[in-house]
MARLO-946405 format. One record per residue (C-alpha): residue number from 0; residue in three letters; chain; x negated, y negated, z negated. Coordinates in steps of 0.25 Angstrom, whole numbers. Layout:
BEGIN
ATOM    n  res  chain     px     py     pz
ATOM  NUM  ALA      A      X      Y      Z
...
This chain:
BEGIN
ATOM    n  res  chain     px     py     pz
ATOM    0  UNK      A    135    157    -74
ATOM    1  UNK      A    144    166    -67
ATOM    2  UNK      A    148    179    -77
ATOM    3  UNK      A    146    194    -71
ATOM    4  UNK      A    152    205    -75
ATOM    5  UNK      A    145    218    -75
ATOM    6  UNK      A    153    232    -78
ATOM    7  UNK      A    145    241    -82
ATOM    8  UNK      A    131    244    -86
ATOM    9  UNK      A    126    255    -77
ATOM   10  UNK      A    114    252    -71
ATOM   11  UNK      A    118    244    -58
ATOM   12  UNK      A    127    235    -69
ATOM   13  UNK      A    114    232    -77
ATOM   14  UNK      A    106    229    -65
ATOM   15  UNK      A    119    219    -59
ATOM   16  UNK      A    120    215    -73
ATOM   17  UNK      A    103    209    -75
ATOM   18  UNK      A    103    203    -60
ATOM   19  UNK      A    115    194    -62
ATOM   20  UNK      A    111    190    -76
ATOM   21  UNK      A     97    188    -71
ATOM   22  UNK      A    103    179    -59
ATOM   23  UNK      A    111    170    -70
ATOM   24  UNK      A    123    177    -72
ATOM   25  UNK      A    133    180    -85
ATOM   26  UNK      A    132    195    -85
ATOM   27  UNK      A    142    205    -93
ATOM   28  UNK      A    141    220    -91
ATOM   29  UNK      A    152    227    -96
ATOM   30  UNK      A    153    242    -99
ATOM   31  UNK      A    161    252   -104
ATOM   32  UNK      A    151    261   -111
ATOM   33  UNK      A    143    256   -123
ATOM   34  UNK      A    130    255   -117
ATOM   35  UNK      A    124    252   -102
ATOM   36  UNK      A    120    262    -93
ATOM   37  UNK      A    132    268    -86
ATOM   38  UNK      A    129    281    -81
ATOM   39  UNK      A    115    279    -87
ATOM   40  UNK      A    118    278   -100
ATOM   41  UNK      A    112    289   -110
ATOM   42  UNK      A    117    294   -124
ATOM   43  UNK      A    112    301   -137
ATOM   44  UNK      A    115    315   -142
ATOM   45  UNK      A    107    324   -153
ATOM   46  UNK      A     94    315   -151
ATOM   47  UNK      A     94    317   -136
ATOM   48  UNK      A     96    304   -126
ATOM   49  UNK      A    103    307   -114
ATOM   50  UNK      A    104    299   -100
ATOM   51  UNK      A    118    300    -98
ATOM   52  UNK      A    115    298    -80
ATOM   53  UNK      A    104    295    -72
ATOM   54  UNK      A     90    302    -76
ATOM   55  UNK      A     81    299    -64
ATOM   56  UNK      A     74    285    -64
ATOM   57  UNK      A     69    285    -49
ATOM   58  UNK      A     65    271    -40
ATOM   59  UNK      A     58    264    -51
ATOM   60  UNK      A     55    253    -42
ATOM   61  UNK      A     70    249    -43
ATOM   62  UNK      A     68    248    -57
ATOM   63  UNK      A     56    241    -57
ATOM   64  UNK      A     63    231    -45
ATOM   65  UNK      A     76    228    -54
ATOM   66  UNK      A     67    224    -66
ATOM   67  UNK      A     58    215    -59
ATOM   68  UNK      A     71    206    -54
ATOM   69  UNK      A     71    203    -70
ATOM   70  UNK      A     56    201    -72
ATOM   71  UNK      A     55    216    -78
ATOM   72  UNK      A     50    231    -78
ATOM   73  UNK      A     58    241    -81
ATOM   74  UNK      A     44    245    -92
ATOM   75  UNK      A     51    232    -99
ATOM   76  UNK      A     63    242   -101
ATOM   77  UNK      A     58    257   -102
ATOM   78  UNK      A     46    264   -101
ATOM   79  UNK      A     45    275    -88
ATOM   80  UNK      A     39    286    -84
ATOM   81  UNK      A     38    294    -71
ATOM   82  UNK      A     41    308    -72
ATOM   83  UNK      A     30    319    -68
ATOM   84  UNK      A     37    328    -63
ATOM   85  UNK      A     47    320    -58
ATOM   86  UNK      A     55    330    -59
ATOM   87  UNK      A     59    346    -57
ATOM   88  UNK      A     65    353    -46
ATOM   89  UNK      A     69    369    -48
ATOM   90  UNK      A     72    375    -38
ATOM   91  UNK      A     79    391    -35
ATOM   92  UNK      A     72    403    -40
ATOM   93  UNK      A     64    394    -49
ATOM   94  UNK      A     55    386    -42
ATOM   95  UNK      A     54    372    -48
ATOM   96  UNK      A     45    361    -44
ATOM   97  UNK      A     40    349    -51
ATOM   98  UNK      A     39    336    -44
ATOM   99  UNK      A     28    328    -46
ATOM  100  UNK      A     27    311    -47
ATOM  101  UNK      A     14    313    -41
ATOM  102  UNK      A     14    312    -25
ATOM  103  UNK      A      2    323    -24
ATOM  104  UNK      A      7    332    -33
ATOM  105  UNK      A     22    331    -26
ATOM  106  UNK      A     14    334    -13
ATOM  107  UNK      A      8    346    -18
ATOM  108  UNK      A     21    352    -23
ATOM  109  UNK      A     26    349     -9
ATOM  110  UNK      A     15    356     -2
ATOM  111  UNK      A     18    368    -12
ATOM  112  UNK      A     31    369     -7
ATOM  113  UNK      A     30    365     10
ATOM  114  UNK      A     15    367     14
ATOM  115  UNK      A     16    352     22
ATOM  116  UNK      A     27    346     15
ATOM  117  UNK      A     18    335      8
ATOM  118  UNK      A     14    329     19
ATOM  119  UNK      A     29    328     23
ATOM  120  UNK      A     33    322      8
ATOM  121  UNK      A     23    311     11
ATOM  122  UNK      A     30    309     24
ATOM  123  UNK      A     45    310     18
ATOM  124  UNK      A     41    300      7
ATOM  125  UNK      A     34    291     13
ATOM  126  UNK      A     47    288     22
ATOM  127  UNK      A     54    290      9
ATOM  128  UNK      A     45    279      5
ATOM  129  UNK      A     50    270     15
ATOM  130  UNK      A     64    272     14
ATOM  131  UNK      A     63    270     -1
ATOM  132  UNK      A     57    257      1
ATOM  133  UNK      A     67    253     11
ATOM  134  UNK      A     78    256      4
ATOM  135  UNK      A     74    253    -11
ATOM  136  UNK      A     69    240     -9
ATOM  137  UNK      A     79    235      2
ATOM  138  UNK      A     91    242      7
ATOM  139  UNK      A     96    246    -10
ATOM  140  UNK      A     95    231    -12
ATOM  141  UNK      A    105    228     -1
ATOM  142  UNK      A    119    226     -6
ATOM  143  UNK      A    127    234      4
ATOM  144  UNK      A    137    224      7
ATOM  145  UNK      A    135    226     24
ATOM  146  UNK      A    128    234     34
ATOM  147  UNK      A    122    222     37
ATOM  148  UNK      A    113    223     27
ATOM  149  UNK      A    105    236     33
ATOM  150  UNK      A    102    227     46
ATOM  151  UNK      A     90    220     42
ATOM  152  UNK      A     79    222     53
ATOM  153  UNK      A     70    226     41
ATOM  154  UNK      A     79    236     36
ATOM  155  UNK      A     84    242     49
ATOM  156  UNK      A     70    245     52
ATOM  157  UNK      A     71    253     38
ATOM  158  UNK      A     84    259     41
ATOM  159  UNK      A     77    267     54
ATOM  160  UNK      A     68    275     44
ATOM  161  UNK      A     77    276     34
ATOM  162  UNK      A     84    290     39
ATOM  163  UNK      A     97    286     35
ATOM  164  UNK      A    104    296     44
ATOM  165  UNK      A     97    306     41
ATOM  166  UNK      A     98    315     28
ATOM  167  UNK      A     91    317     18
ATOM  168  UNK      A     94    331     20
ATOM  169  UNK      A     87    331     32
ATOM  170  UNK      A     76    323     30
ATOM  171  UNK      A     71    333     18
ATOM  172  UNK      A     76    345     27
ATOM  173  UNK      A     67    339     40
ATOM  174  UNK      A     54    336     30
ATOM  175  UNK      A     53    348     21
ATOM  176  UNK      A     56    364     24
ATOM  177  UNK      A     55    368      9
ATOM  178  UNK      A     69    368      2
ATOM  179  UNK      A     63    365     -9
ATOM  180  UNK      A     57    352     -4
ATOM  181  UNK      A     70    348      3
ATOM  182  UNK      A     79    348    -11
ATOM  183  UNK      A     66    341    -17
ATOM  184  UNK      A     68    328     -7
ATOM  185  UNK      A     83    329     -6
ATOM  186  UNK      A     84    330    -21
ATOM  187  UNK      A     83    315    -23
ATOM  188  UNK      A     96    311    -14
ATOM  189  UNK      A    105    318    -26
ATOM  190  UNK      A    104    306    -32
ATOM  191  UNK      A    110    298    -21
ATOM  192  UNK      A    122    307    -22
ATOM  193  UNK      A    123    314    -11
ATOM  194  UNK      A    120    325     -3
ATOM  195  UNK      A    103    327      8
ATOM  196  UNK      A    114    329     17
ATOM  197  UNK      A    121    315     15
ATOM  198  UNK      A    110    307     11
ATOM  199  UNK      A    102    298     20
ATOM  200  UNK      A     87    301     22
ATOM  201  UNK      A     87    287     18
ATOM  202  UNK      A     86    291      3
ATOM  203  UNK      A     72    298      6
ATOM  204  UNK      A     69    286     -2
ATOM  205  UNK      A     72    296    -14
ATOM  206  UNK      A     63    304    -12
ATOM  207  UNK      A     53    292    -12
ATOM  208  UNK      A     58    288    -26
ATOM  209  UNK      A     57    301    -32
ATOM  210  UNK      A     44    305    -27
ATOM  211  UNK      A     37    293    -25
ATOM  212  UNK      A     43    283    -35
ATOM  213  UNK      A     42    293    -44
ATOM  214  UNK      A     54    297    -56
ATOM  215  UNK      A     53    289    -67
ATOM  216  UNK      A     59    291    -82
ATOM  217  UNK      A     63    280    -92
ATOM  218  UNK      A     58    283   -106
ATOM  219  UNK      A     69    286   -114
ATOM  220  UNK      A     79    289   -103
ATOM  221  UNK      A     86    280    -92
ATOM  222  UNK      A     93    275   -102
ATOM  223  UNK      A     82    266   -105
ATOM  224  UNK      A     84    260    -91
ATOM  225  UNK      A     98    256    -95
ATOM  226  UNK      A     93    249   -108
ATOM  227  UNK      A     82    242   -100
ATOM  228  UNK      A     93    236    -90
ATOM  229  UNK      A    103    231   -103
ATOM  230  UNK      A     91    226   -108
ATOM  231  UNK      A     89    218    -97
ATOM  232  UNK      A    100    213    -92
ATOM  233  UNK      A    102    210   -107
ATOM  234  UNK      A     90    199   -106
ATOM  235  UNK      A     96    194    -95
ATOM  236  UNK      A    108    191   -102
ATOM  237  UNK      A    117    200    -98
ATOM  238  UNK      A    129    205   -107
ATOM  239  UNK      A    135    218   -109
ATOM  240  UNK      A    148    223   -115
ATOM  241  UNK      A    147    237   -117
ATOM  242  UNK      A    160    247   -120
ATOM  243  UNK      A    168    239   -111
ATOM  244  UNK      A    177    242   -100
ATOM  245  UNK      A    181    234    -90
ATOM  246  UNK      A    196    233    -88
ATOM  247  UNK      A    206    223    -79
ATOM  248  UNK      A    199    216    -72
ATOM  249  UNK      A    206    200    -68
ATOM  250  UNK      A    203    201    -52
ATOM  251  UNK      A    208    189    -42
ATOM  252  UNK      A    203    185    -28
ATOM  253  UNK      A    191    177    -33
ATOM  254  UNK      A    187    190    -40
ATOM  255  UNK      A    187    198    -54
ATOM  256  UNK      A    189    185    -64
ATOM  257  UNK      A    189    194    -78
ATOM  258  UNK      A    187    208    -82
ATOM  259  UNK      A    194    214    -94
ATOM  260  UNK      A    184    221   -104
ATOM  261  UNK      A    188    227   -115
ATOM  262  UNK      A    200    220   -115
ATOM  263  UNK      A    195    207   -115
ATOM  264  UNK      A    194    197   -102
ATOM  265  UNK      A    179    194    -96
ATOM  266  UNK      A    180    184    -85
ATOM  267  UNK      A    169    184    -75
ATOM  268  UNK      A    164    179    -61
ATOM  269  UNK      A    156    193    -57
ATOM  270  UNK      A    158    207    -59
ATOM  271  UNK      A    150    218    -55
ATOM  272  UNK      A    155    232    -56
ATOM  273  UNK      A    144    242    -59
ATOM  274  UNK      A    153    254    -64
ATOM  275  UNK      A    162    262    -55
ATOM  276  UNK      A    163    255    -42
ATOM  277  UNK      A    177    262    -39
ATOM  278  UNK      A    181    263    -54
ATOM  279  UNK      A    181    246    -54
ATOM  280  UNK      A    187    245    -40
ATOM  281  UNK      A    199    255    -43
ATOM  282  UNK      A    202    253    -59
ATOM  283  UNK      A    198    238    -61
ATOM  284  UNK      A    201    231    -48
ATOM  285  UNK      A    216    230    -41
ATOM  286  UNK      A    218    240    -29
ATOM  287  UNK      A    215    225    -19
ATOM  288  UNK      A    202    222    -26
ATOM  289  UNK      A    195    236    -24
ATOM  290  UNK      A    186    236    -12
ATOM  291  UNK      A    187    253     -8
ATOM  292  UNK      A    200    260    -10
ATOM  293  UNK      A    201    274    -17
ATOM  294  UNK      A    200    283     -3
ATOM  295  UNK      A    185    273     -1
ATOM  296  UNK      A    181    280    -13
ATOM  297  UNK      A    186    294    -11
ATOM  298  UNK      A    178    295      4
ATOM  299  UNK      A    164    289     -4
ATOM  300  UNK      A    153    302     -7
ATOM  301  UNK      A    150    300    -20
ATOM  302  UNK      A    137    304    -26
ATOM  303  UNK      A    140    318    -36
ATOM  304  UNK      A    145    317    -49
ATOM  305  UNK      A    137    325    -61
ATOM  306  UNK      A    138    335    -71
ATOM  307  UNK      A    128    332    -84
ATOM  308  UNK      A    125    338    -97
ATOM  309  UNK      A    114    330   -107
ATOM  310  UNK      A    107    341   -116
ATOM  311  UNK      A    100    340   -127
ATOM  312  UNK      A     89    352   -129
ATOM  313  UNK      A     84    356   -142
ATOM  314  UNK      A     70    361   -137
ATOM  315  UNK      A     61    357   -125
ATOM  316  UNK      A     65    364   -110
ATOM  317  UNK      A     53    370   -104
ATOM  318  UNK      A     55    368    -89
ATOM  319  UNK      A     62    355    -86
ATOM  320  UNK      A     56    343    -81
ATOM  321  UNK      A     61    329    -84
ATOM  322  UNK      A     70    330    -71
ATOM  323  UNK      A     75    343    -66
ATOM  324  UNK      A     82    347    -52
ATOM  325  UNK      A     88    360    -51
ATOM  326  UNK      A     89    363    -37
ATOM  327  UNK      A     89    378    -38
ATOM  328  UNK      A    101    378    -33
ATOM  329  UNK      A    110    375    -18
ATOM  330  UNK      A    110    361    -18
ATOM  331  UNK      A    120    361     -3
ATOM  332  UNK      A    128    368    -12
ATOM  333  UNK      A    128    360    -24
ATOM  334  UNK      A    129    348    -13
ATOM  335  UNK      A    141    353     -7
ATOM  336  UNK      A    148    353    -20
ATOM  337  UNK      A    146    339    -23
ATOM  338  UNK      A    149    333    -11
ATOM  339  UNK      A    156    344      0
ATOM  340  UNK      A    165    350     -8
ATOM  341  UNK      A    165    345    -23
ATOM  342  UNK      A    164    356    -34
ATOM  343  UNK      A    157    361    -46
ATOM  344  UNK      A    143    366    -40
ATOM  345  UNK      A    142    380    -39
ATOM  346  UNK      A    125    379    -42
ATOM  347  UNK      A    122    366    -43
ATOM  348  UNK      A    109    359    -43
ATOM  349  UNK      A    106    350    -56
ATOM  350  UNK      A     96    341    -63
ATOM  351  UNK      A     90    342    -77
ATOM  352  UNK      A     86    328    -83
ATOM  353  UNK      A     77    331    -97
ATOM  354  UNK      A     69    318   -100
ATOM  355  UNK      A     66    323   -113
ATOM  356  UNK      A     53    330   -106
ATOM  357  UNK      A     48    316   -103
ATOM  358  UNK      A     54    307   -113
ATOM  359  UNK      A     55    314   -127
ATOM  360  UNK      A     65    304   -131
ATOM  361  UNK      A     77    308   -126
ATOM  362  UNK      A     77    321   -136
ATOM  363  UNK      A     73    326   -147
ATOM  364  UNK      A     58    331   -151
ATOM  365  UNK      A     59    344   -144
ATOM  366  UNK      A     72    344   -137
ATOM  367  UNK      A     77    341   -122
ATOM  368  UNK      A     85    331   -115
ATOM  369  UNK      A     92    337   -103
ATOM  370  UNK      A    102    331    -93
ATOM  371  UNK      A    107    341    -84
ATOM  372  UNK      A    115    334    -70
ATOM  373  UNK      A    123    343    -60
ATOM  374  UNK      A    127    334    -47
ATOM  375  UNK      A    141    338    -44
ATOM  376  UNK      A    151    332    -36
ATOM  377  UNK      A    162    319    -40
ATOM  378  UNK      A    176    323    -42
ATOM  379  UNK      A    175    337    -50
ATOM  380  UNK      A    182    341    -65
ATOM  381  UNK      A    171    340    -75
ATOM  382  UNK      A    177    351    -85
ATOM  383  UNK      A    168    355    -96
ATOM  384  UNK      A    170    369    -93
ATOM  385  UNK      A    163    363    -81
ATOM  386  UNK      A    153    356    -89
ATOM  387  UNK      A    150    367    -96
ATOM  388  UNK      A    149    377    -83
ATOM  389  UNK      A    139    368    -78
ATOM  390  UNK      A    131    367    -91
ATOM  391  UNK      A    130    382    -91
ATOM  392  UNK      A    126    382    -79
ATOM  393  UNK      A    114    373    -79
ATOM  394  UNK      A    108    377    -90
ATOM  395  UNK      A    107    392    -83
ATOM  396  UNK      A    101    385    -72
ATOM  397  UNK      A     90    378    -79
ATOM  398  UNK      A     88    389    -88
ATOM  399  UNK      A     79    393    -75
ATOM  400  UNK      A     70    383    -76
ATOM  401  UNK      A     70    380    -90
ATOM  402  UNK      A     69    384   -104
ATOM  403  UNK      A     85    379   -106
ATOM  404  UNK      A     95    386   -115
ATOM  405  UNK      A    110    382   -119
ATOM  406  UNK      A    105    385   -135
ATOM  407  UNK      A     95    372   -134
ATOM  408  UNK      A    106    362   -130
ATOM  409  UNK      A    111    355   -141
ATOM  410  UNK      A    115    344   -135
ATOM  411  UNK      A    126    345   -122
ATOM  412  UNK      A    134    335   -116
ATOM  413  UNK      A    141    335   -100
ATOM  414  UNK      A    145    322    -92
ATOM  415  UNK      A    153    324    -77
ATOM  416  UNK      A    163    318    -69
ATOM  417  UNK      A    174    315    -81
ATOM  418  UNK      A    162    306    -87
ATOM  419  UNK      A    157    299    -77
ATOM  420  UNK      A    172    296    -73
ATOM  421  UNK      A    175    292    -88
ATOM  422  UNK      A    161    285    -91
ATOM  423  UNK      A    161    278    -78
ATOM  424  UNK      A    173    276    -69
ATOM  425  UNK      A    164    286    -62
ATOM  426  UNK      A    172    288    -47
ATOM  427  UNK      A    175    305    -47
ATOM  428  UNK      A    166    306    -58
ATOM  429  UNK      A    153    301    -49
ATOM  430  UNK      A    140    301    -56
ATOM  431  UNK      A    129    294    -43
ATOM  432  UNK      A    140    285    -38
ATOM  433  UNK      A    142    287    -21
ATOM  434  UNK      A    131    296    -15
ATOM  435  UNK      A    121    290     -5
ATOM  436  UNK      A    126    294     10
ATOM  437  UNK      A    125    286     22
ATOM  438  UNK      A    139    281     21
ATOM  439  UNK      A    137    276      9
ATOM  440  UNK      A    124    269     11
ATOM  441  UNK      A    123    253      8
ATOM  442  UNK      A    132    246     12
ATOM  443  UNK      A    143    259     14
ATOM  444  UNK      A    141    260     -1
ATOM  445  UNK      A    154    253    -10
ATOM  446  UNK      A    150    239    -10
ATOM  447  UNK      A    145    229    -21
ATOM  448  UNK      A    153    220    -18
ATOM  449  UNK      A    171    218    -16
ATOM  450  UNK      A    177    209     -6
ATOM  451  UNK      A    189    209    -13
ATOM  452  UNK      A    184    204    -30
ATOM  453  UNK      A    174    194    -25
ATOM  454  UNK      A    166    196    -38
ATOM  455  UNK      A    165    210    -40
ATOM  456  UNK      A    151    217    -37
ATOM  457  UNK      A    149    232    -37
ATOM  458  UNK      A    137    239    -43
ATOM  459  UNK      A    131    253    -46
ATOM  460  UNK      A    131    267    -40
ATOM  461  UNK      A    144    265    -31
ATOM  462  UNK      A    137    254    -24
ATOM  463  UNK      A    125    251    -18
ATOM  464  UNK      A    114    255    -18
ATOM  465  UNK      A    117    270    -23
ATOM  466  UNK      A    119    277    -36
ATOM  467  UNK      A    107    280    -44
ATOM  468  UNK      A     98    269    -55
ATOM  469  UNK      A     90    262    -45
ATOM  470  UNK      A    103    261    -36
ATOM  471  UNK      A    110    256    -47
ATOM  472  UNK      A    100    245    -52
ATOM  473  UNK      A    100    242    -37
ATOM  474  UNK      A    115    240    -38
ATOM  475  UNK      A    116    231    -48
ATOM  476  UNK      A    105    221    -40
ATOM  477  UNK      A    115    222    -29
ATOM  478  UNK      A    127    218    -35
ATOM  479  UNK      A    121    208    -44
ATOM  480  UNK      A    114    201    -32
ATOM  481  UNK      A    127    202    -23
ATOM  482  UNK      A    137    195    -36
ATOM  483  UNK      A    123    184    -37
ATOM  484  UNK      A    124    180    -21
ATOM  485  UNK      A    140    179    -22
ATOM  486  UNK      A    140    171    -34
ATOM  487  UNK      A    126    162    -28
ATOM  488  UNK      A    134    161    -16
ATOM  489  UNK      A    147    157    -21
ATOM  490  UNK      A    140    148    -31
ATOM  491  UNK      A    134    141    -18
ATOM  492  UNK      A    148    141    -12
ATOM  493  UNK      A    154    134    -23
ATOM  494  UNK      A    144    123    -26
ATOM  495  UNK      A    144    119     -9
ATOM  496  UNK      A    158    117    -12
C-alpha cells in the first residue's frame, strides 16, 4: 500500500485526502493549525460562533456528487437549509431589494424594475443553464494538464455556446438596461475574483447557481461542512496530525522520499500539496525542483485580498437579512482599486454575513452574529489604524439600512492581509486564490502536476478548477485521481517488467 501525504486540511486537502484513502491508499494529512478547515475554520468568542472564511454554500450538486463517490449524503453530515431571501441587495438612496428563491416571485421583482425583463431573465438563465451543465459536470472535472483536453467533438460543440470571449460585463450590459439589474447579475463573478470586465461570459453559469440552484446554509455554520469531510475521511481510514508544520523536505530525482514534521522524518511515496501552491514551491523545494519562478507569480491576477471584522451584537439588528450586499456605492471605482491601480478604496462596496437570523446557534438568545467582508486588493499594509478606519466606516454605512450601533458590539475582532500571510503562506496576503480570467482558464491555470518532483500533486485554490468550496472539493478529486493513474500506471509498468 503505497503511503500519501496530504499537507494541509482545507477543503481540497480533505476531499484528495477521502479519494485516495477510498481507492486503498495509506493517507496522512498534515496541518499546522489545530483543527481542519483552512480558511474555513470558525472560532468561539463570548458565546458567538464565527466562520473564520467562506459563508456562501452555493452548487449543492457538487456537494451531493462528492458524497455519492463514498455511498453518502451530505444529510449523513449536516442538516441544510435553503435561504428565502437568498439574500439582500441595498442599493444608493436607499432602495434595497430582496431576492426571492422562488423563480415567480424573482420574476415579478424583475418586471418591477424593467417592464419586460422577466422574459429576458428566462432567456439569460436558461443559457446560464446550459453552460452550467456544461461546465459543472464536464469541463471542472478535467485536469488542465493540455489544451488537448477542450478538443473533444462533444465539448467543442459546448465551447461555441459558451461566450468565452465575451464579458460578462457585456452580456449583463447587452440583456438588461436597469443599473440595478445589471450589478444584480454581475454580482456573482466577485466570487471568481475578478472584475464583469475580465471575466468570461462563461461564468453566466453563476448566475444559474445563485438563482436557480438556490443558496443554501448548513445549520450550525459551514464549519459543520468541514466536520462532515474529517468525519469522513476519518471512516475511511485517514489520519491526521494536526499543529504540525512541515519542514525540510528529503527531494532526489525519483521524487520527494520524506518530509520533516515537527522535527521528525515521514517517508512517503506521494505527496499532495493543498496549502500555498507558491509557498511550498519557493520555501520547501530547491530553486531546480519549482516548476514557476518568482516573475511567473508576479505577472499572474490574483483574485482580492479581504478585510474582515467578526461581531458579536448584544440585541437583534432590525434590517439585515441572513446575506447582505451593499452596493450603494461605485463598484468601477472600488474595481479599479483592487485590480488597476491597488489602494485602500475610497467607498467601497461590502458584504454583511449574519447567520444568526436563520440559525439561533451561532449567538446568544437575543443577540447577533455579524461577519462584515470589504474585497480589497493583494499587496497593501493592513495597519490597525487601517483596521479600524474601515470599521468606522462600515458601520456608518450600514447604519442606513439597519438598526446598527457601535455601543451593541461587545464583541470585535479584524483579519487581513498580515493574517492570511501568517495563517496560511497566503501569496501577497490573497484570500480567493488567482481570479478567473481567460488567461488563466484550465489549463493556463498553475498546474496539478510538476515535471520536475514526479510525486508531487497540487491541490486547492491556486489550481484548477478555481477558488471557491465547490472548486475546492472539485480540486482535491482532481489531484487525487491524477496521483491514482500515475501510481496504477507505474504499478502496471513495473509488474510487465
Amino acid at each position: 500500500m503505497a503511503t500519501v501525504v496530504v499537507i494541509g486540511a482545507g477543503f481540497s486537502g480533505l476531499s484528495a485526502a477521502c479519494v485516495l484513502a477510498h481507492a486503498g491508499m495509506d493517507v496522512i494529512v498534515v496541518e499546522r493549525h489545530e483543527v481542519p478547515g483552512g480558511r474555513a475554520r470558525s472560532f468561539t468568542a463570548k458565546g458567538f460562533l464565527f466562520d473564520m472564511g467562506p459563508s456562501w454554500y452555493w452548487m449543492p450538486d457538487v456537494f451531493e456528487k462528492f458524497f455519492q463517490r463514498f455511498d453518502k449524503h451530505p444529510s449523513d453530515y449536516y442538516d441544510l437549509k435553503r435561504l428565502d431571501p437568498s439574500y439582500q441587495v441595498m442599493y444608493p438612496n436607499g432602495v434595497h431589494h430582496d431576492v426571492p428563491a422562488d423563480m415567480q416571485e424573482l420574476r415579478h421583482l424583475f418586471e418591477s424594475v424593467e417592464a419586460g425583463s422577466a422574459v429576458v431573465l428566462d432567456r439569460f438563465l436558461l443559457e446560464a443553464r446550459e453552460k452550467y451543465q456544461a461546465a459543472m459536470h464536464d469541463m471542472v472535472y478535467r485536469p488542465g494538464l493540455a489544451l488537448r483536453e477542450l478538443f473533444d467533438m462533444r465539448l467543442v460543440k459546448q465551447l461555441f455556446r459558451m461566450d468565452l470571449f465575451k464579458s460578462m460585463r457585456r452580456l449583463a450590459h447587452g440583456n438588461f438596461k436597469s443599473a440595478e439589474l445589471r450589478q444584480l447579475i454581475e454580482f456573482p463573478v466577485l466570487f471568481l475574483g475578478a472584475t464583469p470586465q475580465d471575466t468570461p461570459a462563461l461564468y453566466s453559469l453563476m448566475n444559474y447557481a445563485d438563482m436557480c440552484l438556490g443558496t443554501w446554509y448548513p445549520m450550525g455554520g459551514m464549519y459543520q461542512v468541514v466536520k462532515g469531510l474529517e468525519q469522513l475521511a476519518r471512516t475511511l481510514g485517514v489520519q491526521f496530525q494536526y499543529n504540525s508544520e512541515v519542514g525540510d523536505l528529503e527531494v532526489n530525482d525519483e521524487g520527494i522520499e520524506a518530509l520533516h514534521v515537527n522535527g521528525g522524518r515521514m517517508a512517503c511515496d506521494y505527496v499532495v500539496a493543498a496549502g500555498d501552491y507558491h509557498h511550498f514551491e519557493h520555501a520547501l523545494l530547491p530553486v531546480e525542483k519549482r516548476r514557476y519562478p518568482p516573475k511567473y507569480w508576479k505577472s499572474r491576477t490574483f483574485a482580492p485580498s479581504c478585510l474582515i471584522y467578526y461581531l458579536g451584537v448584544n440585541r437583534k439588528v432590525n434590517g439585515l437579512r441572513h446575506h447582505n450586499l451593499f452596493f450603494d456605492t461605485d463598484f468601477d471605482k472600488h474595481a479599479a482599486q483592487i485590480y488597476s491601480k491597488p489602494e485602500w478604496p475610497s467607498a467601497p462596496q461590502f458584504y454583511v454575513c449574519c447567520p444568526s437570523k436563520t440559525d439561533p446557534s451561532v449567538a446568544p438568545a437575543g443577540m447577533e452574529n455579524l461577519f462584515v467582508l470589504i474585497p480589497v486588493a493583494t499587496g497593501l499594509s493592513d495597519s490597525q489604524e487601517v483596521r479600524l478606519h474601515y470599521f468606522d466606516y462600515v458601520i456608518s454605512r450600514m447604519k442606513r439600512y439597519c438598526d446598527l450601533d457601535v455601543a451593541s458590539i461587545i464583541y470585535r475582532r479584524s483579519y487581513a492581509h498580515s493574517d492570511f500571510s501568517s495563517d496560511y503562506f497566503a501569496f501577497g496576503g490573497n484570500a480567493y486564490g488567482l481570479a478567473n480570467t481567460l488567461s488563466q482558464t484550465a489549463h493556463l491555470k498553475p498546474s496539478i502536476i510538476n515535471k520536475k518532483v514526479p510525486n508531487l500533486f497540487y491541490t486547492g485554490q491556486l489550481t484548477v478548477p478555481g477558488p471557491g468550496v465547490p472548486p475546492a472539493l472539485i480540486s482535491g478529486q482532481l489531484a487525487a485521481t491524477e496521483l491514482l493513474n500515475k501510481h496504477y500506471t507505474r504499478e502496471c509498468h513495473e509488474r510487465a517488467i
